[in-house]
N, C-alpha and C positions, 0 to 999 in steps of 0.2 A: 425873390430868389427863384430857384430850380421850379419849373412846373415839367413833373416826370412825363405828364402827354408830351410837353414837347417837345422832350427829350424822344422820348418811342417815335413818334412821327417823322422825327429828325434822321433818326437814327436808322429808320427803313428806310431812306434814302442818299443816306453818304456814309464815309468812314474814314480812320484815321488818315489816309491819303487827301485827303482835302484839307489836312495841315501837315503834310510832310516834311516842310521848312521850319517847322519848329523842335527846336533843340529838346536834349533831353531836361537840362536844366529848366528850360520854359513850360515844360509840363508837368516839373514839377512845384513850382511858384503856381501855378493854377492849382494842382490840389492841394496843395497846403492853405492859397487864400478860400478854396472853396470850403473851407472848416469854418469861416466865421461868418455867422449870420449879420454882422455889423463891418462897419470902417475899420481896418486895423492899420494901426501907424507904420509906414513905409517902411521904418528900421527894425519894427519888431517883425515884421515880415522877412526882411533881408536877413537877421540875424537866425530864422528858425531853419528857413532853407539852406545858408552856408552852415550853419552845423549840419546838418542832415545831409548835406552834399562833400563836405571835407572830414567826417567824419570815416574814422580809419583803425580799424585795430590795431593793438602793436605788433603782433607777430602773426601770422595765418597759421594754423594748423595744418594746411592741407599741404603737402608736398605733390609739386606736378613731376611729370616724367621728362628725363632730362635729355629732350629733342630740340628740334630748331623751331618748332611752332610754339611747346609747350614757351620755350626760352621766350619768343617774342608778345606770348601771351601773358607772362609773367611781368615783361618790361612795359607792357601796356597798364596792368593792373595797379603797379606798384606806382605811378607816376602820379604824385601829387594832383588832384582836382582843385584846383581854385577857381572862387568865387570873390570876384571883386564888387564894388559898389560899381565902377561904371559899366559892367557888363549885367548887372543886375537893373539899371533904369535903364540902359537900352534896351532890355526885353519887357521892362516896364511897358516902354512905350509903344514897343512892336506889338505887347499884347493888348495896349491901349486903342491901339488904331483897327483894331480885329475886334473890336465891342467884347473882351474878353473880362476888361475889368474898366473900373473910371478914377480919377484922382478927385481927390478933396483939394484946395490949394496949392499953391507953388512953391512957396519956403515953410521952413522952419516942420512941424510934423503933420509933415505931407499922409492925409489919411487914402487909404487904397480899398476899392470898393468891388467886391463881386458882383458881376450880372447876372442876369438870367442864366449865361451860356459860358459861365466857366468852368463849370465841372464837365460840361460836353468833350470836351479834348482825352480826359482821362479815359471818360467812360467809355470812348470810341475807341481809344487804345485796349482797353479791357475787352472789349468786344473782340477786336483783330483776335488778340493772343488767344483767349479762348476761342474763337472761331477754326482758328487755323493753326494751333499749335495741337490740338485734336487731330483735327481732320490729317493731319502730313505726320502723327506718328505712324510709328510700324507697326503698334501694336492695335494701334483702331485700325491698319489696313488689314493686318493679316486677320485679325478676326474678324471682322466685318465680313469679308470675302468667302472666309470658308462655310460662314453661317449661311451665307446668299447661294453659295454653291451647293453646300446641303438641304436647301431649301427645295432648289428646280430641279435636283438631280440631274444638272447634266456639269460639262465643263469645256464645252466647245460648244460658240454658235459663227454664225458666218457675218453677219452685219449686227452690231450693235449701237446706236444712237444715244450719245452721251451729251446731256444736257446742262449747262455751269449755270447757276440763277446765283452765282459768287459772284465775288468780285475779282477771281479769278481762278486760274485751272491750274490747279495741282498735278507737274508732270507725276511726281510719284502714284497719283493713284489712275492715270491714264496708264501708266507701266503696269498696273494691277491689272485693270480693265483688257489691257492684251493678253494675257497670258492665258484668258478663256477664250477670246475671239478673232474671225482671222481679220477684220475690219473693223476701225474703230472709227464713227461720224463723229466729231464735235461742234458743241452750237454752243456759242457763248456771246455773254455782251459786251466783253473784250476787245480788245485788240488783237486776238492772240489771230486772226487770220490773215495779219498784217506780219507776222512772223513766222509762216508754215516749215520754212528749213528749218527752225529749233527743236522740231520736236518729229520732224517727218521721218518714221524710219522704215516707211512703205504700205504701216498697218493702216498710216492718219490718214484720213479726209476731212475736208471741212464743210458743213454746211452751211446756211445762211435764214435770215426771213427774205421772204418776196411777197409785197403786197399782203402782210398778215398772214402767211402761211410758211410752212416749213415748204424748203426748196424741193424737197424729193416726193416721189410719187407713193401714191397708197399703196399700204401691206408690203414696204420695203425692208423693214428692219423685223429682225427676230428678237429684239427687245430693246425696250428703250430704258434709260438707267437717270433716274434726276437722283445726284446723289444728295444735293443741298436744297431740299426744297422748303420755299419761302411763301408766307401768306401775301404779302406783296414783293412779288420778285424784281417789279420794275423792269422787264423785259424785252425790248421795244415795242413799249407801250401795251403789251398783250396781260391779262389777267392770267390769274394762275388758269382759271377753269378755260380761256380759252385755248392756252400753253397745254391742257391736258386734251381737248376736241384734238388738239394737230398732232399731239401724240397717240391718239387712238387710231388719227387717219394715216400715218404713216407706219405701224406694227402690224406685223402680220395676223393675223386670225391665230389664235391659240399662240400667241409671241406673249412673252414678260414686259411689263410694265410695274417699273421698282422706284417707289419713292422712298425717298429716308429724310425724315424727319427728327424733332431732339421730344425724348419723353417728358412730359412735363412729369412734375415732383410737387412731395408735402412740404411744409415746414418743419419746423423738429421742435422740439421743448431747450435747444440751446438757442442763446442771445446770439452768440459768437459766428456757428453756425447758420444763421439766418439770414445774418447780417452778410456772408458771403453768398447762401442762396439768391438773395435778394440783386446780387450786384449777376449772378451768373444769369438769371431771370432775366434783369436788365440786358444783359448781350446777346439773347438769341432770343430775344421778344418776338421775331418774327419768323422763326425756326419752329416753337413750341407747340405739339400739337398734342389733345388728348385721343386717344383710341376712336373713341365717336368722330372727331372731326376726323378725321383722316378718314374713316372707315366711310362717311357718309358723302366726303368727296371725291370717291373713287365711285362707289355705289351711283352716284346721280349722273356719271359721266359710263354707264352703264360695262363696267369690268365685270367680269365674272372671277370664281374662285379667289375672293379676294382672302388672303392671309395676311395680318396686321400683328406686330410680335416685337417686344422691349427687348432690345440686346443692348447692354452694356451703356445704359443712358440715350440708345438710339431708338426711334420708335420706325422701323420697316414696314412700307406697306406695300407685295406683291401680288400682283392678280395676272390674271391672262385675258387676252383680247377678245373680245366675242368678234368680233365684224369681220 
């Protein structure tokens, strides 16, 4: 079954977009067989998912507001989900051909086997959602910002150097990011510099690597900003610590240098709650930093005034530039 290293290992380097052709239905036949440590018979399989998939209240309590969205969202919700058998061995088999799961026999009670790598599809969807349904509320932008703002006491700098170690850039929080600066560099391992009209509205520039360096010249930015920062960022091919030398050499001398990492956390005396720590744990395995680590990899990349401070499940760590 599951070996959770190879899940972390896995998981620092892909995410739910490496199965983005898989339906909602087909992940959820993966987590339901990843509940059985053994073979379970193809129809008691088929039978647990179509209840769990056609399953429907009689009435909704909730009343929506009587517009032309709310109307069309209502006529989407209320439309029967059906789960047939021949749409249920067609994803059988799609999930068969992806080493997702394996069959016992051909007739009669055909038993269906998890692999290593069936719960990976959920987990990696668990990841996204909490990754990025955080990171793009309003309520982690806006308080994020005004803490980082109270921090440096200022609110206008001239260049700032925004660094994505995502898997992708969040217009909403480049929209944050101008509203203190009058230039905003971006370096991502995206595509997004394959796209510059979607998002250029005069502030944006883009950078690049060139031969393992960042494209721009020393002491160009007055702060550089990594808002997702990762123990293995996967970068073009760069290590975090080398990702931090090229952010030293392109910040000004007394310029802000802000990583934001996820605070690690206890366990609790509840089963219930653990059991969800444990799956959150799992999705930002390579976000998680304790105070020491973070404080001791700014420190050996030689920052000065470094300030390291938990806000709201974030762990911030701002120092200024000596060089």
């Amino acid at each position: 079954m599951e070996n959770k290293d190879d899940y972390y290992q896995y998981a620092l380097y892909h995410t739910i977009s490496d199965f983005a052709d898989l339906s909602i239905a087909e992940i959820i036949i993966l987590q339901f067989l990843a509940r059985y440590s053994e073979p379970v018979v193809r129809h008691v399989l088929f039978t647990e998912v179509k209840q769990f998939i056609e399953f429907r209240e009689r009435k909704s309590p909730v009343e929506l507001e009587d517009n032309p969205q709310s109307l069309k969202f209502q006529e989407f919700i209320t439309v029967p989900k059906k789960l047939s058998t021949g749409k249920f061995y067609y994803s059988l088999d799609k999930l068969e051909k992806r080493g997702l799961l394996t069959y016992n026999g051909t007739t009669g009670k055909v038993a269906v086997n998890p692999t290593n790598y069936t719960n990976f599809i959920p987990k990696l969807l668990l990841k996204f959602l909490i990754n990025n349904n955080v990171m793009e509320s309003t309520e982690y932008r806006e308080n994020f910002f005004k803490k980082f703002l109270d921090k440096v006491g200022t609110q206008n700098f001239n260049r700032v150097l925004s660094i994505w170690l995502s898997e992708f850039v969040p217009l909403s929080i480049l929209n944050q990011i101008s509203s203190f600066s009058n230039e905003i560099y971006i370096l991502s391992k995206n595509e997004i510099n394959q796209s510059k009209s979607a998002i250029n509205k005069g502030k944006y520039r883009y950078s690049e690597i060139v031969g393992g360096l960042f494209r721009e010249r020393e002491n160009f930015f007055d702060a550089t900003f990594i808002p997702v920062y990762k123990k293995t960022p996967k970068f073009y091919e760069m290590t975090r610590n080398e990702i931090l030398k090229e952010v030293v050499r392109v910040t000004k001398p007394k310029g802000y240098i802000i990583l934001v990492a996820v605070a690690d956390f206890q366990m609790t005396d509840n089963i219930f709650i653990n059991e969800l720590i444990k799956l959150y744990k799992a999705a930002l395995i390579n976000r998680i930093y304790t105070y020491d680590e973070l404080y001791l990899e700014m420190n050996k990349n030689g920052l000065n005034n470094i300030d390291i401070f938990e806000h709201q499940g974030l762990l911030i760590g701002i120092a200024s530039n000596p060089h």
